[in-house]
C-alpha positions as a printed Julia matrix, in Angstrom:
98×3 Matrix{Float64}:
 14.09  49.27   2.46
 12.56  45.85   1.18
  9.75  43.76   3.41
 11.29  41.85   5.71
  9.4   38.71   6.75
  9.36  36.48   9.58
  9.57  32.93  10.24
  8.8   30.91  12.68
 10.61  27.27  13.17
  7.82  24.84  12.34
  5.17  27.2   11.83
  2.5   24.56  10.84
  0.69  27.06   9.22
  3.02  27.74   6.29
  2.32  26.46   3.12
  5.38  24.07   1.79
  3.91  22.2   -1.23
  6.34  25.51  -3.45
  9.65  24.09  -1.66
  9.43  20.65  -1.07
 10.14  19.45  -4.69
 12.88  21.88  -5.31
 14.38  20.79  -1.91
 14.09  17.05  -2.84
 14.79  17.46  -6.65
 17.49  20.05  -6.26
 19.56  17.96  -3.38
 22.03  15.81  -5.94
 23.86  18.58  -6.64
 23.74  20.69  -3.51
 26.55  18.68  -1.15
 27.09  16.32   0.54
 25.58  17.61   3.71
 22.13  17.86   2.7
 22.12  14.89   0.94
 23.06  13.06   3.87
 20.24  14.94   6.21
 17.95  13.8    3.87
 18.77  10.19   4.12
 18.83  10.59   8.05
 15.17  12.16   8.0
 14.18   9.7    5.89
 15.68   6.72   7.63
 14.18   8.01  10.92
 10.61   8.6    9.89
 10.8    4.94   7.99
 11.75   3.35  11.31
  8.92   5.92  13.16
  6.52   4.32  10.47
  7.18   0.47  11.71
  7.41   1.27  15.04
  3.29   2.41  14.57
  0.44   0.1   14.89
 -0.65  -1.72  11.47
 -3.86   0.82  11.69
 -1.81   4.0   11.95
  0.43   2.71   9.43
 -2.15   2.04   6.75
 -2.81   5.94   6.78
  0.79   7.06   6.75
  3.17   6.23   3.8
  6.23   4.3    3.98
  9.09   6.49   3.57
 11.02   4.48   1.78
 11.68   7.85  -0.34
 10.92  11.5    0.72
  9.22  11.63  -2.72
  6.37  10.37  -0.44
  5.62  13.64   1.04
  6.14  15.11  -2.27
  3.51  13.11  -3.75
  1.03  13.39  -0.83
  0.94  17.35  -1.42
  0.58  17.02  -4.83
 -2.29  14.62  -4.52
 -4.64  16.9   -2.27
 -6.78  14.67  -0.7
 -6.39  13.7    2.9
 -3.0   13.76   4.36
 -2.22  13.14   8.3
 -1.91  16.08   9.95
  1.55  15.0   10.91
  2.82  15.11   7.67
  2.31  18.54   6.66
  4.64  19.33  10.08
  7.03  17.07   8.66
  7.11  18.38   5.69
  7.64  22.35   7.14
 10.27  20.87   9.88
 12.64  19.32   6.57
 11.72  22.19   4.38
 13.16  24.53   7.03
 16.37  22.46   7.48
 16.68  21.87   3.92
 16.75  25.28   3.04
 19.35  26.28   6.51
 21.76  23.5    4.95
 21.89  24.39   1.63
């Protein structure tokens, strides 16, 4: 019998930066469903992001796309802790919807 493994719903401590781009890449041609949970995660955490304080703002980016998180894990400095939650929370989802 194979490994089995377990995880845990937003488990910060998982590493994402593998399945984020095929999650946001891959989404065009994977339904309409997750194509519109995308554009509702993005469209909340845009209007999370203007609700902040111009300080907390200027370390956070704008989610006008989700390619934002991409390209925050593929830069490697420093990224808000909140972020990498994010990023396991729509991963997670992602991957149940498709």
């Amino acid at each position: 019998m194979g490994q089995q493994t377990i995880l845990f719903f937003a488990d910060s401590s998982q590493e994402t930066s593998g399945f984020l781009e095929p999650v946001l890449k891959g989404a065009k041609g994977k339904g309409p469903l997750l194509n519109s949970f995308l554009e509702n995660a993005r469209q909340a955490l845009a209007e999370e992001w203007n609700s902040l304080p111009s300080t907390q703002r200027a370390l956070l980016p704008n989610f006008r796309t989700l390619d934002c998180l991409l390209n925050a894990s593929k830069q490697g400095g420093y990224r808000h802790p909140a972020l990498h939650l994010v990023e396991v929370v729509l991963v997670q989802l992602a991957y149940l919807i498709r």
